[in-house]
C-alpha positions as CSV (number, residue, x, y, z in Angstrom):
1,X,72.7,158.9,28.1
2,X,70.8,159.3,24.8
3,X,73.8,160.2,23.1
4,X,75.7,157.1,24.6
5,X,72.9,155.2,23.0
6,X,72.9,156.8,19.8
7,X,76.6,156.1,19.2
8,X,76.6,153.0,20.6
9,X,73.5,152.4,17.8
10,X,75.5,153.7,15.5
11,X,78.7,151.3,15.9
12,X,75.9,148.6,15.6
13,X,74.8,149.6,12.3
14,X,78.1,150.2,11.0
15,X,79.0,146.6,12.1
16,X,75.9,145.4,10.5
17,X,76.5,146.7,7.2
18,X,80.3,146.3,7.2
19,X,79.6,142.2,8.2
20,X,77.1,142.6,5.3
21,X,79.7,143.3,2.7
22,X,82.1,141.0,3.6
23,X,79.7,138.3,2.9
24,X,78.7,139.4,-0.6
25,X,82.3,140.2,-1.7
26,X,83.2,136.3,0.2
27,X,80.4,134.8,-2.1
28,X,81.4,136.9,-5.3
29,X,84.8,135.4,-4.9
30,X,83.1,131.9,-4.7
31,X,81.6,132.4,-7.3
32,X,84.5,133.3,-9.3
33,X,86.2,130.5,-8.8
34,X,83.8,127.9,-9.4
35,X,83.1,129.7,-12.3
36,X,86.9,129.4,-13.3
37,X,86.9,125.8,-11.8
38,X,84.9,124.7,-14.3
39,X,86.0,126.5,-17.4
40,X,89.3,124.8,-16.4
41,X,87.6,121.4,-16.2
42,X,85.8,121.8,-19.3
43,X,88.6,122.7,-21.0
44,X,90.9,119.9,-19.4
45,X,87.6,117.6,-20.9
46,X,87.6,118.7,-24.1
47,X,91.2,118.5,-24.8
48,X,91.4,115.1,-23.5
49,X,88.6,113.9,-25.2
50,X,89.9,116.0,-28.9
51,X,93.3,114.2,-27.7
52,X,91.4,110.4,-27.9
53,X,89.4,111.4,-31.1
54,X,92.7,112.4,-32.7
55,X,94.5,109.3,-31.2
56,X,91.8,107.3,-32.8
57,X,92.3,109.0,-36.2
58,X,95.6,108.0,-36.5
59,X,95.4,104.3,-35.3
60,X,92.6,104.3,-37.9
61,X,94.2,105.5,-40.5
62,X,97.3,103.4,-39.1
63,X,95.5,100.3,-39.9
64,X,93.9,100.9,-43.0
65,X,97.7,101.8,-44.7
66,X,98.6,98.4,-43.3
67,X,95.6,96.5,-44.8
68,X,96.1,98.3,-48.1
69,X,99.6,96.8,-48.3
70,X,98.9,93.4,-47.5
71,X,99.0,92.4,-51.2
72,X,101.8,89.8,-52.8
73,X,103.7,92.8,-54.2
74,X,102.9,96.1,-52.9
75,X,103.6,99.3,-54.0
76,X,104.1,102.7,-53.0
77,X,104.6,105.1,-55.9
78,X,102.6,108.0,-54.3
79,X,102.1,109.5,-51.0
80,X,99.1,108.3,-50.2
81,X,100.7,104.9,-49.1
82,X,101.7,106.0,-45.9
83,X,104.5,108.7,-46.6
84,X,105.6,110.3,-43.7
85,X,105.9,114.2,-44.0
86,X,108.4,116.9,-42.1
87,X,107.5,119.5,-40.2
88,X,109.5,123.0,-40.2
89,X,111.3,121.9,-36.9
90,X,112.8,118.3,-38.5
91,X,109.7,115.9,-36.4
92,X,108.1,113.3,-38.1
93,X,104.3,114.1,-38.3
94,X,103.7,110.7,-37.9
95,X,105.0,110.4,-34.4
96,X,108.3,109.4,-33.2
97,X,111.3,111.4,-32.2
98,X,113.3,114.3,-33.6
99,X,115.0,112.2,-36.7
100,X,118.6,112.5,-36.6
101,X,120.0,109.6,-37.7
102,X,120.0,107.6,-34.8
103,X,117.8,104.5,-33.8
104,X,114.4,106.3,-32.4
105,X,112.3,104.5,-30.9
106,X,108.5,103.8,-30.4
107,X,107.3,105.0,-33.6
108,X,106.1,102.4,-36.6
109,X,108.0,103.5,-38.6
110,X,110.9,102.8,-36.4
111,X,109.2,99.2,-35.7
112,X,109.0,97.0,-37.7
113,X,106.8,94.0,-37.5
114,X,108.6,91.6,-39.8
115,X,112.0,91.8,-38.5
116,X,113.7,94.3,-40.3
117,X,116.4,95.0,-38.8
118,X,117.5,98.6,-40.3
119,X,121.4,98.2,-39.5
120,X,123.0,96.6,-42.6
121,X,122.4,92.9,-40.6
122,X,119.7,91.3,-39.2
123,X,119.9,91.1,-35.7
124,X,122.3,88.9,-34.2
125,X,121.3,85.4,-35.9
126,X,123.8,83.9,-38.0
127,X,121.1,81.3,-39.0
128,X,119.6,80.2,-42.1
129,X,117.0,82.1,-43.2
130,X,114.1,80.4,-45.3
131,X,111.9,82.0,-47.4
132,X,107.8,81.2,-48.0
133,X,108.4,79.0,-50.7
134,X,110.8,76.8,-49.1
135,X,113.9,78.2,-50.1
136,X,117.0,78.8,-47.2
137,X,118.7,81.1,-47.5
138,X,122.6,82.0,-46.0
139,X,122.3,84.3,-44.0
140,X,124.7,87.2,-44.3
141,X,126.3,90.5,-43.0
142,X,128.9,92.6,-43.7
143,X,130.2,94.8,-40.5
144,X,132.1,92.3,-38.7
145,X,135.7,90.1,-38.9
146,X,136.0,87.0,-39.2
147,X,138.5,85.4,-36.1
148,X,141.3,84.2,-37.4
149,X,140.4,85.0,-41.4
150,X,140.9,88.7,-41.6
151,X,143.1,91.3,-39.9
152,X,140.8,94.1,-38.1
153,X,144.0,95.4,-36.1
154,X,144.4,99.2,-35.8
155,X,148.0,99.7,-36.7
156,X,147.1,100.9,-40.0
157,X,144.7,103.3,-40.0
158,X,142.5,104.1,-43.0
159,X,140.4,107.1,-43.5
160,X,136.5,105.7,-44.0
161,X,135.0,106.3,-46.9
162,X,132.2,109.2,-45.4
163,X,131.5,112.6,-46.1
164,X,134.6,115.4,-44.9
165,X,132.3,118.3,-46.9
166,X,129.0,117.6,-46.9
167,X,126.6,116.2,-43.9
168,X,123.4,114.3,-45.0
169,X,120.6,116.7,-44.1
170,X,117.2,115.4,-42.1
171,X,115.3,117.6,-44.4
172,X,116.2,116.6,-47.5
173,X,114.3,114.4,-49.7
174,X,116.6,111.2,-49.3
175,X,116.0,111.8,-45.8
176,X,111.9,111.9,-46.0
177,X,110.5,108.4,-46.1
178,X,108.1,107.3,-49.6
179,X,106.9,104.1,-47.1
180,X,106.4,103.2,-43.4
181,X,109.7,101.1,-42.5
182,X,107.5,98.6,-40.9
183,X,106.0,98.0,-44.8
184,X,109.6,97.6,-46.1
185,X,109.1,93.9,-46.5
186,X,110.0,90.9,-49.1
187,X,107.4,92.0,-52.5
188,X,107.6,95.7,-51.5
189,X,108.7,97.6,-55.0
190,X,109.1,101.0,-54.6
191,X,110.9,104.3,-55.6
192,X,112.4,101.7,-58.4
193,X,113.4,99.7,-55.5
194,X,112.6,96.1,-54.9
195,X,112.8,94.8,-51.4
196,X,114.1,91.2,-51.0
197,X,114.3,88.9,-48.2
198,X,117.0,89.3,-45.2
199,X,117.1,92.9,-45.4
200,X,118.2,93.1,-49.3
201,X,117.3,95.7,-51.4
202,X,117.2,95.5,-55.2
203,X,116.9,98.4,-58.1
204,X,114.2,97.7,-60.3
205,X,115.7,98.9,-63.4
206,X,117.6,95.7,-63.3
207,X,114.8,93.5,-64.3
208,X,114.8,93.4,-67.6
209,X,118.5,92.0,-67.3
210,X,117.5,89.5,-64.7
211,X,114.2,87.9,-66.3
212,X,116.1,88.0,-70.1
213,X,114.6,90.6,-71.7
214,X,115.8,94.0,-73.6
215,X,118.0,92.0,-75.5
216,X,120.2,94.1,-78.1
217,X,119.0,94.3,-81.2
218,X,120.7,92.5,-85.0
219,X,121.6,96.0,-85.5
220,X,123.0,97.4,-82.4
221,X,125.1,93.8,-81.8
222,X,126.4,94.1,-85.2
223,X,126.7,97.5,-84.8
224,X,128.4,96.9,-81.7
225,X,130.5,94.0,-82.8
226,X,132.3,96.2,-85.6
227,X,133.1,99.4,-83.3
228,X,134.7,97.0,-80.6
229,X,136.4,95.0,-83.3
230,X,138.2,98.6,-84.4
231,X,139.0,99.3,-81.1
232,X,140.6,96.2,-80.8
233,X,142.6,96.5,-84.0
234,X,143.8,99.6,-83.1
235,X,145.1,98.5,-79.5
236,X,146.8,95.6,-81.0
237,X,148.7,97.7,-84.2
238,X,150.1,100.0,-80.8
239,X,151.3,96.7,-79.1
240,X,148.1,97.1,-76.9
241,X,146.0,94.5,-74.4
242,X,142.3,95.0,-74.8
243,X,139.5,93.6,-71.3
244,X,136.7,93.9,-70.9
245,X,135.4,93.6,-67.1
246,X,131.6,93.1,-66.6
247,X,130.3,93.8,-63.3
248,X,127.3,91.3,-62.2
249,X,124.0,93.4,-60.9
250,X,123.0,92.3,-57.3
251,X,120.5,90.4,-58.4
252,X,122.7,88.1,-60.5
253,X,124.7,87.0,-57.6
254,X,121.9,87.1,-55.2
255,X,119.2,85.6,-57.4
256,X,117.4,83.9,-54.2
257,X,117.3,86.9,-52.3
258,X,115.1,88.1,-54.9
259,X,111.1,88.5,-54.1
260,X,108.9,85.3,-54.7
261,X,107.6,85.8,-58.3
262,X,111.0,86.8,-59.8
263,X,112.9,84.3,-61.9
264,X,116.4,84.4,-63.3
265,X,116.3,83.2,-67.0
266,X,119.0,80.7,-68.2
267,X,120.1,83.3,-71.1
268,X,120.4,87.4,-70.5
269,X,121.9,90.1,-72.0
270,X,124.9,89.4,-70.4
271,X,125.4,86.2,-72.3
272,X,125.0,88.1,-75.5
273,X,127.4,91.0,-74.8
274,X,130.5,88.1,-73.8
275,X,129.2,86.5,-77.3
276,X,129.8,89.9,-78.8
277,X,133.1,90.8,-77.1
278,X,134.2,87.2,-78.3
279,X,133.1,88.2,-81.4
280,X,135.0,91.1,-81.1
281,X,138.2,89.2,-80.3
282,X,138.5,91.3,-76.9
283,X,139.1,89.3,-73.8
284,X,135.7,89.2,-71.8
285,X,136.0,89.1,-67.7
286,X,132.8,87.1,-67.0
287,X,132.8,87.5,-63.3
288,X,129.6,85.3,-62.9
289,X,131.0,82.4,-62.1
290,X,133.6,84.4,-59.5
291,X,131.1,85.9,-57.5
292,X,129.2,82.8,-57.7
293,X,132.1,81.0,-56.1
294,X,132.8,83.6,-54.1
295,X,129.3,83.4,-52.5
296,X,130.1,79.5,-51.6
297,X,133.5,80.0,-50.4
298,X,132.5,83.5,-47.8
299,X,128.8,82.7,-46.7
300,X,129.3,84.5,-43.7
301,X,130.6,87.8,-46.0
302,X,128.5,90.2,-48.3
303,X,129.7,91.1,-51.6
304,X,127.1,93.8,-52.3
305,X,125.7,96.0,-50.1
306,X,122.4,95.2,-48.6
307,X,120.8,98.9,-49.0
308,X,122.9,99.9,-52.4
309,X,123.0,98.5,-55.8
310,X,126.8,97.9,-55.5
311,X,129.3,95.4,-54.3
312,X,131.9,96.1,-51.9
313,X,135.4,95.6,-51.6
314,X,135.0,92.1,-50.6
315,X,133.4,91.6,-54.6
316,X,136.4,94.2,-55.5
317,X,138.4,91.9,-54.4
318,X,137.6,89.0,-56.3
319,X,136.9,91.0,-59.4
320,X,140.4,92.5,-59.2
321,X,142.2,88.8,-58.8
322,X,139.8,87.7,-61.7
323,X,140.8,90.6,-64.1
324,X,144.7,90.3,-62.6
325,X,145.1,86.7,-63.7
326,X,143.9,87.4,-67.3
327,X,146.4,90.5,-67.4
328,X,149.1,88.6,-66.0
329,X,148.6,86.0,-68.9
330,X,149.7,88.6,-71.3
331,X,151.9,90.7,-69.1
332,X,153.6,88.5,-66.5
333,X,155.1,91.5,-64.0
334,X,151.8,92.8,-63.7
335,X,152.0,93.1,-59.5
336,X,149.2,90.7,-57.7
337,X,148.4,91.2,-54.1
338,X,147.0,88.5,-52.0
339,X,143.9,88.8,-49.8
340,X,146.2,88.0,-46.6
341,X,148.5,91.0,-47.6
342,X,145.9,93.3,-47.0
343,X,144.3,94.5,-43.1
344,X,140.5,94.8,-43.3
345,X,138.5,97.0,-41.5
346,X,135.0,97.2,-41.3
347,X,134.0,100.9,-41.6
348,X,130.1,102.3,-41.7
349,X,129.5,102.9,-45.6
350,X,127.9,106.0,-47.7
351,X,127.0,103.4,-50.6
352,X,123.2,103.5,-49.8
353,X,121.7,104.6,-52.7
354,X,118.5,101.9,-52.5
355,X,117.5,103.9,-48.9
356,X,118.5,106.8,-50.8
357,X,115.6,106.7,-52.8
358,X,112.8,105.4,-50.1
359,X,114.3,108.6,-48.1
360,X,116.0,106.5,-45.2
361,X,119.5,107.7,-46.1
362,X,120.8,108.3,-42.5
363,X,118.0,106.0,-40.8
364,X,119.5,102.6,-42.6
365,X,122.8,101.8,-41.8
366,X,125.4,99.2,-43.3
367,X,128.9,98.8,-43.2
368,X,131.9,97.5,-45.2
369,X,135.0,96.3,-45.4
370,X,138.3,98.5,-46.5
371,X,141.4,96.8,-47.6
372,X,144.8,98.8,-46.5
373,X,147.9,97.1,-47.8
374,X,150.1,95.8,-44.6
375,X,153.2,96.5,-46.4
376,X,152.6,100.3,-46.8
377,X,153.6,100.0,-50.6
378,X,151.0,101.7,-52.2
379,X,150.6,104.2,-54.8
380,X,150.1,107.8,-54.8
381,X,147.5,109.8,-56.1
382,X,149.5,111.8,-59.1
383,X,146.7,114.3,-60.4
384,X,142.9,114.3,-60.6
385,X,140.3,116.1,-61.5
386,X,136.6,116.4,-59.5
387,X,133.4,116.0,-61.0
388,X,130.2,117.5,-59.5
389,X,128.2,114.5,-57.5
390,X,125.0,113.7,-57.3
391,X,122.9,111.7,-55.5
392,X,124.5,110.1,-52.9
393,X,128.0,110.4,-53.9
394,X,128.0,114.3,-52.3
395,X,128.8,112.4,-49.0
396,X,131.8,110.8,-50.9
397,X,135.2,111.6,-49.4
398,X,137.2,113.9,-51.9
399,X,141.1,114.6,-51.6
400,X,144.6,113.4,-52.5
401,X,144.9,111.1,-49.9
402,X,142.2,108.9,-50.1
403,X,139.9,107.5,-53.4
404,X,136.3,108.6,-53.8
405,X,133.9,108.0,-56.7
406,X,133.8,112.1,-57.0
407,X,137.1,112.0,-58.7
408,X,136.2,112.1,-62.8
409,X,139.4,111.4,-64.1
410,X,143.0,111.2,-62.1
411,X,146.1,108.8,-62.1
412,X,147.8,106.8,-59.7
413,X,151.9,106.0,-59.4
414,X,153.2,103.0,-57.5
415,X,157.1,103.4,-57.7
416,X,157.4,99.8,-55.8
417,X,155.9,98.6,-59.0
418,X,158.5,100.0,-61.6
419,X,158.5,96.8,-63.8
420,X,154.8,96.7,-63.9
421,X,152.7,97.5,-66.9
422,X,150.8,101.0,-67.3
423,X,146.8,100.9,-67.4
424,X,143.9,103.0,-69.0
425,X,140.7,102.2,-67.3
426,X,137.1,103.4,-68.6
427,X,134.4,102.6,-65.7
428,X,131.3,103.6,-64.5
429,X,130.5,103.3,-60.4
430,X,131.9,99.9,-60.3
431,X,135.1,100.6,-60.5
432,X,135.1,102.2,-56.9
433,X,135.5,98.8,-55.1
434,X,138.2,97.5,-58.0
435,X,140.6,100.9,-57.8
436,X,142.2,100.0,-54.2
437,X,143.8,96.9,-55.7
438,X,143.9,98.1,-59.0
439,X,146.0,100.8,-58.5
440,X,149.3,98.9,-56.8
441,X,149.0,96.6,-59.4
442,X,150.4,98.8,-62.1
443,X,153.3,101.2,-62.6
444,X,150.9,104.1,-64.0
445,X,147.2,103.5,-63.7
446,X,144.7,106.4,-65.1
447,X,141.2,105.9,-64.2
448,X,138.7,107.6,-66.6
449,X,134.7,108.5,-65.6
450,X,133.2,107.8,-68.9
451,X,132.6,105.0,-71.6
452,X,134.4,107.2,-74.8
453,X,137.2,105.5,-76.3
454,X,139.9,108.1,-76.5
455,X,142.7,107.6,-78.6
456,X,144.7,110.2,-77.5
457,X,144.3,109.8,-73.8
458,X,145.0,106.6,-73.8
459,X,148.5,107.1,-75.6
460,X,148.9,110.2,-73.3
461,X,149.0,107.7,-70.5
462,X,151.5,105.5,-72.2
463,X,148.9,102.5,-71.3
464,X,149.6,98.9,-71.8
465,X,146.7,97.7,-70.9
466,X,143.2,98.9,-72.0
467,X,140.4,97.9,-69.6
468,X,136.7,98.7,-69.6
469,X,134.7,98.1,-66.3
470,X,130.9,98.4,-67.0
471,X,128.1,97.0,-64.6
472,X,125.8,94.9,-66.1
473,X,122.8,97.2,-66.0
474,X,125.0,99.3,-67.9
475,X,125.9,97.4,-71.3
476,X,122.7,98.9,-73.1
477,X,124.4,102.4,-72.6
478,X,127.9,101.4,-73.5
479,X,127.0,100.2,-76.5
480,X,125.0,103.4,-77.6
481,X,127.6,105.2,-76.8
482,X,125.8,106.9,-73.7
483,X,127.2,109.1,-70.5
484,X,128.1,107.1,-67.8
485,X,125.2,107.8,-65.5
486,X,126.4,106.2,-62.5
């Protein structure tokens, strides 16, 4: 019986000690959690609340960029003015999503608070637009037909004028913005560009030409006056035709798209180069009073584009008819094309050199138009010869069945136009909207990247007619005898 009671005292015990255990090891485990519990909670605390400093930070710092650029004219010359910098993986530190050339959303600098529209139009408006001071302006774009004024039909294809070679990268420098977009507003200069109202974009350097000053010199004009004059003599003794095409700047034709505190003067250099080429005795292609007209008779059409420092076809257009009825004053079976000979497509353009250089190259988009004869009789690319680009002509289209600005020197043939006249033509990056009508306007055109008077290429190309096509901005360098720049 005692042993009966000792085991069963036993089993007791054991039970005792075993229930014992459990319980510690239950509240050790407890424990453990809670303790976890709360590390987790602290942590989820402390992120949250870094998370809200950090959010704070930025709307700060948000704000006090935007006060800093409420002045008349602002500028942003360094990166302190809101720059936005890249990471390794292609974000945008200062929020928004992966930049790849599409719209984004959400971020500031992908909203604007002043209307900027970002696309080459703004909005959908058609409207007037009026400025502070009073002024109304026409508003314009450039990526749509007219009905019943243009053919946009698709039976003629033409290859747009974009990249085959080279892709704009997002982590490049034209691709890394100087300036918040929403700060891109009328007054803003900067990266030597001068932002305008409706979306316009002006290059600074073209000031001094716009407000009549850097005028040439007594001894650069007379200078000038005698090396054109023995140009001119020598074109004539070789039963030559000597023009002279000056390309407006932007600002010229667009004066009232300008920034408040900007003035056009009455009398600019251009005046005094067409009193030098008069001078001269070489006939001067003042297309001021052509675009000017051109403006009144298309309000609904661009003639430059909005986020480049150049004029499109549309202004090629008119420039080329300009030219054309000078040349056909001298030589009467020069070929002219009409405007209604032509289809014109609207095509999404690489001519953005203004975004360029804020660093929106692939963020800003415009468009333009492309004139394809209807007829097919065009001429053919004979020879050419590429030069290296820069900038943003890389993303030019290169080959020999299409025109791009990368092409340095190369001729055209049009055998439709057998009883036309041959041409030499010097240029600079104006030229590009003039050579698609150019070209089937001659027998033999040769197009030449550079502002040197060549005797000897010009008789190699058995040329007829002598033409120079130099932008405004551009007459300073011609007349010193400098590379074509651009």
């Amino acid at each position: 019986m005692r042993k009966i009671l000792a085991f069963l005292a036993l089993i007791l015990t054991l039970s005792m000690l075993f229930l014992t255990a459990c319980d510690e090891d239950k509240k050790s485990k407890d424990t453990t959690k809670s303790l976890e519990t709360a590390e987790e909670t602290t942590e989820e605390d402390t992120t949250e609340e870094e998370t809200t400093e950090e959010e704070t930070t930025e709307e700060t710092t948000e704000e006090e960029t935007t006060e800093e650029t409420k002045a008349p004219e602002i500028t942003a010359d360094s990166t302190d003015n809101g720059a936005i910098s890249w990471g390794g993986d292609g974000e945008i530190s200062g929020g928004g999503e992966l930049f790849n050339g599409g719209d984004g959303s959400g971020s500031d600098w992908d909203s604007p608070s002043d209307g900027f529209s970002g696309n080459g139009n703004s909005g959908d408006s058609t409207g007037p637009v009026e400025t502070p001071s009073g002024k109304v302006l026409i508003h314009t774009y450039s990526d749509r037909p007219v009905a019943g004024d243009e053919d946009n039909s698709t039976t003629l294809p033409y290859l747009p004028m974009v990249s085959s070679t080279v892709l704009p990268s997002p982590h490049e420098s034209y691709n890394q913005p100087r300036v918040l977009l929403k700060d891109i507003k009328p007054g803003l200069v900067c990266e030597h560009v001068i932002i305008g109202y409706d979306d316009y974009m002006f290059y600074e350097d073209t000031l001094n030409d716009f407000i009549g000053s850097g005028f040439l010199t007594d001894t650069v004009y007379n200078r000038a006056v005698k090396n054109l004059k023995e140009r001119n003599t020598w074109a004539e003794s070789h039963g030559k035709k000597f023009y002279f095409v000056i390309a407006p700047n932007k600002n010229t034709v667009y004066p009232d798209y300008m920034p408040e505190g900007y003035t056009m003067a009455s009398y600019r250099r251009y005046d005094q180069f067409v009193e030098l080429l008069q001078s001269a005795g070489i006939t001067a292609v003042d297309l001021r009073g052509t675009m000017a007209a051109a403006v009144q008779e298309v309000p609904e059409r661009n003639l430059y584009y909005k986020y480049d420092t150049h004029w499109n076809n549309h202004a090629g257009y008119f420039a080329y008819r300009a030219a054309m009825d000078m040349v056909r004053s001298d030589f009467p079976n020069v070929v002219i094309h009409d405007k209604s000979e032509y289809q014109i497509n609207y095509c999404e353009t690489y001519m953005k050199d203004l975004a360029y250089y804020l660093g929106y190259y692939s963020r800003l988009k415009d468009y333009g138009p492309v004139y394809t004869l209807k007829s097919g009789k065009t001429a053919q690319l004979m020879q050419y010869t590429p030069k290296e680009a820069w900038g943003q002509f890389v993303f030019a289209y290169e080959g020999p069945d299409g025109y791009s600005d990368k092409l340095y020197y190369f001729q055209y043939k049009n055998d439709y136009n057998q009883g036309a006249p041959n041409a030499y033509i010097m240029r600079d990056s104006y030229s590009i909207a003039m050579v698609p009508f150019l070209k089937d306007s001659f027998y033999m055109s040769t197009y030449n990247w550079t502002f040197s008077f060549s005797e000897s290429e010009i008789l190699k190309s058995d040329a007829d007619v002598i033409m120079v096509i130099v932008a405004e901005r551009n007459l300073r360098s011609y007349v010193n005898g400098e590379a074509v720049a651009d």
